[in-house]
C-alpha positions as CSV (number, residue, x, y, z in Angstrom):
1,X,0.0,0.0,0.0
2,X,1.2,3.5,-1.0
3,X,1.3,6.1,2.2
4,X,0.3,9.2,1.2
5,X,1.3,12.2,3.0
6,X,-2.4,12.0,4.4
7,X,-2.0,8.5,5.9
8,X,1.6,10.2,7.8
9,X,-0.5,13.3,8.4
10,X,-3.2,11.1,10.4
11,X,-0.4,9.3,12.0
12,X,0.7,12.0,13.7
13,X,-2.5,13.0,14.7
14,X,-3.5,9.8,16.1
15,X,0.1,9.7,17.9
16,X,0.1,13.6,19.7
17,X,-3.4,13.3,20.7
18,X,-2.7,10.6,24.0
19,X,0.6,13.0,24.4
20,X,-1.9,16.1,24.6
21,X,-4.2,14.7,26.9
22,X,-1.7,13.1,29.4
23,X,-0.1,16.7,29.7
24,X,-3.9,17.9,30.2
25,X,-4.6,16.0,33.0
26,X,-1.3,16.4,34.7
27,X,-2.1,20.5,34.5
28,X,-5.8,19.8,35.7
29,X,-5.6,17.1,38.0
30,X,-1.6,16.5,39.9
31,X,-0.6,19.7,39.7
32,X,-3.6,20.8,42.4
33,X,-2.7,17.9,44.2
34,X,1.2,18.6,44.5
35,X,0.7,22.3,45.1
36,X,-1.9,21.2,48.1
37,X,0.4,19.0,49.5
38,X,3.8,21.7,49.1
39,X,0.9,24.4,51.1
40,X,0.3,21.5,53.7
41,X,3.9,20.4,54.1
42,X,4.3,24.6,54.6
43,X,1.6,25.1,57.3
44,X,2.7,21.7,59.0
45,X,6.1,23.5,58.9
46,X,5.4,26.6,60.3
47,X,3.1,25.1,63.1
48,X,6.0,23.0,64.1
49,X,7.9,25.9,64.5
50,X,5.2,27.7,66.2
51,X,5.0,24.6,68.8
52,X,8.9,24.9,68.9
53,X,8.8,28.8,69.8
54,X,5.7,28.7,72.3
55,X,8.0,25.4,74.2
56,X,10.5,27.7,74.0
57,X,8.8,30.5,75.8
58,X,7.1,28.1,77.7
59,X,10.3,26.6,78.9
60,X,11.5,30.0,79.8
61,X,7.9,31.2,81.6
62,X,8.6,27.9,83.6
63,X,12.2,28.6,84.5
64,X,11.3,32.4,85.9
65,X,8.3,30.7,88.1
66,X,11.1,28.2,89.3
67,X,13.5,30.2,89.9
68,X,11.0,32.4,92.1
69,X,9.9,29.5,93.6
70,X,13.4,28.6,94.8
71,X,13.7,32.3,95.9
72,X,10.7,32.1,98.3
73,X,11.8,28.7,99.6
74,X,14.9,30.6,100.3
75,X,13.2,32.9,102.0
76,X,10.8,31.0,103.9
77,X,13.7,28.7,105.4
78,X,15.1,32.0,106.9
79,X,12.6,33.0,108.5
80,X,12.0,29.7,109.4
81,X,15.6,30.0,110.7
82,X,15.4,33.5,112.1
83,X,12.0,32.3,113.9
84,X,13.8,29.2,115.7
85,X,16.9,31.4,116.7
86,X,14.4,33.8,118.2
87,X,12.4,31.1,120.3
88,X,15.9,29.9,121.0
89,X,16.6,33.3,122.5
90,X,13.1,33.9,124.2
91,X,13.8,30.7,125.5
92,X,17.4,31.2,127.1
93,X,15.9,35.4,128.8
94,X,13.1,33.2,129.8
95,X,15.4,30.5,131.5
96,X,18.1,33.2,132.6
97,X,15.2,35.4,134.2
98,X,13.5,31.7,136.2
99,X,17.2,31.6,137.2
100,X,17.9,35.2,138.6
101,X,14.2,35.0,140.0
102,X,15.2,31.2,141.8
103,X,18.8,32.7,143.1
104,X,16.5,35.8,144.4
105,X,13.9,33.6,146.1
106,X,17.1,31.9,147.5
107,X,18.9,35.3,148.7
108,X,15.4,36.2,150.4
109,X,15.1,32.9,151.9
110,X,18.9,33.0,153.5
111,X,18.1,36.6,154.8
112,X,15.0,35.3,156.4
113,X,17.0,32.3,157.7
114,X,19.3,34.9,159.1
115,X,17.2,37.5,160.7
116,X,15.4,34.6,162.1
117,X,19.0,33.6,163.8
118,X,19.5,37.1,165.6
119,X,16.5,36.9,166.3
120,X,16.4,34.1,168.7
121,X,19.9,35.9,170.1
122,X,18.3,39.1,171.0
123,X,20.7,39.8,173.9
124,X,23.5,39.9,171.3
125,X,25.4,42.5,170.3
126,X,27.7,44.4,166.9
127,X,31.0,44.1,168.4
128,X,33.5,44.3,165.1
129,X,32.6,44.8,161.8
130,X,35.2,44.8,158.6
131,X,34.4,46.1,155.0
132,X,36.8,43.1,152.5
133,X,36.9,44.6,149.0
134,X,37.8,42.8,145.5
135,X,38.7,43.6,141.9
136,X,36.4,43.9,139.2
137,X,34.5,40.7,138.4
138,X,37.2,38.9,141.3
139,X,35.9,37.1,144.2
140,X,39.1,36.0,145.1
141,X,41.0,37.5,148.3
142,X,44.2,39.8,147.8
143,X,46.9,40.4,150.5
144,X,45.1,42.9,152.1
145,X,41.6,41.5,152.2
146,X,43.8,38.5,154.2
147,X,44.8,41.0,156.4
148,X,42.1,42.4,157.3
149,X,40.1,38.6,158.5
150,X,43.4,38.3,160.0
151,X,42.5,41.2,162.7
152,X,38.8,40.3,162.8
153,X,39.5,36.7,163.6
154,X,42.3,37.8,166.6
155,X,39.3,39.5,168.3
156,X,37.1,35.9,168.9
157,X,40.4,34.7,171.1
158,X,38.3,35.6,174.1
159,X,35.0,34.9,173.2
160,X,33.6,31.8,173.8
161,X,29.8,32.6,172.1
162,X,29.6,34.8,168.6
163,X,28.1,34.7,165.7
164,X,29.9,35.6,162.1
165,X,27.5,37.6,159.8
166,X,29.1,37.3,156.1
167,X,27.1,39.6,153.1
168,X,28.4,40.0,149.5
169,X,28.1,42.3,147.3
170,X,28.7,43.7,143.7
171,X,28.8,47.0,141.7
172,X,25.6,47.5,139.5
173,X,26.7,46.5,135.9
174,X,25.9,43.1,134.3
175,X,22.8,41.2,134.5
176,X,21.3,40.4,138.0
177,X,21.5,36.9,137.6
178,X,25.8,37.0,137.2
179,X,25.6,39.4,140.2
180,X,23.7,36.8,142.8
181,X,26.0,34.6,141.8
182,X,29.2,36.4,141.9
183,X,28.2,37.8,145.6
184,X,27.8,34.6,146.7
185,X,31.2,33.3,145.7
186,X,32.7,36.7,147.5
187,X,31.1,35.4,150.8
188,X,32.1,32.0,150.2
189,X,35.4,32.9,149.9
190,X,35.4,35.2,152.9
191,X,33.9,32.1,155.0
192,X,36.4,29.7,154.0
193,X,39.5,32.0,154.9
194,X,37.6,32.2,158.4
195,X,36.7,29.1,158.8
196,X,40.2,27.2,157.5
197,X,42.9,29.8,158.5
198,X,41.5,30.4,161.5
199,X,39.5,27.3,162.9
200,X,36.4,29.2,163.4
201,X,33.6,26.8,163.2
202,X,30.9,26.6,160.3
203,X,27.9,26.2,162.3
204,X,28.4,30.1,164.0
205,X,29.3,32.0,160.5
206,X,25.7,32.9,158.4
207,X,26.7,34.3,155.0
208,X,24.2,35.8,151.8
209,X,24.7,36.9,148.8
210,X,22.8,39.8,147.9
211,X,24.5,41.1,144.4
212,X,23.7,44.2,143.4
213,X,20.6,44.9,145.2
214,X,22.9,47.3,148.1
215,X,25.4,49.4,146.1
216,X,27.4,51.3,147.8
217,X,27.4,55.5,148.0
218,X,30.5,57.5,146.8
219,X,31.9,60.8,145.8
220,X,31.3,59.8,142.1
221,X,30.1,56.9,140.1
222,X,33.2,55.2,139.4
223,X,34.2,55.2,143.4
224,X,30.6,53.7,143.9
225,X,31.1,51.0,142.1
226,X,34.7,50.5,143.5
227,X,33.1,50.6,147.0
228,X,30.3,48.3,146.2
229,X,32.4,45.2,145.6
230,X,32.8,44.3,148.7
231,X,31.9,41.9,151.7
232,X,30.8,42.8,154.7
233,X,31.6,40.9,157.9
234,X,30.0,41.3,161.5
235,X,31.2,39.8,164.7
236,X,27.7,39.7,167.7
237,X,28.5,38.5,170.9
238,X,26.5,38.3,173.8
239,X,25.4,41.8,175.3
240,X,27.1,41.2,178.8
241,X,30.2,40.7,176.9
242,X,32.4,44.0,177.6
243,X,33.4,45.6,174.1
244,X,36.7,47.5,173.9
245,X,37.6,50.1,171.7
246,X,39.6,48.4,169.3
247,X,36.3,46.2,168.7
248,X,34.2,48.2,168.0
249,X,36.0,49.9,165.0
């Protein structure tokens, strides 16, 4: 059979028209699809980092709550801390002030214990008296503090009934509590010279310790306070008992 050039013109007619209409549908039908699915994989994108920035920011929101968090624990252990440190404290004034009140009662109970004991001698009488001073916050004795119990105890050779009458003292400073207690060493120390150097027996010497509660007067402040740490001893005998000069003083 001859081919004409209509045969070859129908050919290619019959071969570009499937071309044509594949390239059709592509336009009409994939090309929507793809460009959806490109918009989609976009948004999907973007709200990924959306999510990413709002954890980000959410992470940091969390962080600033923490860290104020952590700040007010801080803060609340401190004053739990300052609170126990201040019952501590009311605590300890409110045992220190039980204490000076107790050594009190005591001080008031020895004085009582002591008038009552002159009391029942009421036909005894002053016959020596010596004033034993100390150093600042010392209750020991120095050389002439000795000295003095030395020439009170001579004056007992001849007496065979008296009574010893031992008080303590301190200045005004410091706490009352430190006071009672340091006047009562003062005596005790005063009563054990007495009553080791110089045989004098325990049962006849009443001491107290009265701290600051009897300051002594002086020209100034500082000499009062001098004068006030002291310890004052009394020698009674009976009233029949003659009394020289030199006792008395």
């Amino acid at each position: 059979m001859r081919i004409t050039p209509a045969l070859l013109a129908l050919a290619a007619i019959t071969a570009i028209g499937p071309a044509c209409a594949t390239k059709k549908f592509v336009q009409q039908t994939v090309d929507p699809v793809n460009q959806r699915v490109t918009e989609l994989d976009k948004r999907a994108a973007d709200n990924a980092k959306a999510i990413e920035q709002l954890d980000d920011s959410t992470k940091r929101d969390i962080g600033r709550v923490d860290e104020k968090v952590n700040v007010a624990d801080a803060k609340a252990t401190e004053a739990d801390r300052k609170a126990a440190e201040g019952i501590a404290k009311a605590n300890q004034a409110a045992e220190k002030a039980d204490n000076a009140r107790t050594l009190a009662e005591n001080s008031l109970s020895k004085a009582g214990t002591l008038e009552k004991a002159f009391a029942n001698l009421e036909n005894y009488q002053l016959t020596t008296s010596k004033t034993i001073y100390f150093g600042f916050n010392r209750a020991a004795l120095d050389d002439d503090g000795k000295k003095e119990l030395d020439t009170l105890a001579q004056t007992l050779g001849s007496h065979k009934r008296f009574v010893v009458e031992v008080q303590g003292f301190t200045d005004t400073s410091g706490p009352a509590e430190y006071n009672y207690s340091l006047s009562e060493k003062r005596a005790d120390t005063v009563v054990r010279y007495l009553t080791l150097q110089h045989k004098i027996p325990a049962y006849r010497v009443h001491s107290i310790g009265l701290g600051k509660d009897v300051p002594a007067e002086g020209a100034n402040a500082r000499e009062g306070r001098k004068l006030s740490r002291r310890v004052e001893v009394r020698i009674f005998v009976p009233s029949d008992t003659p009394v020289t000069a030199a006792q008395s003083r």
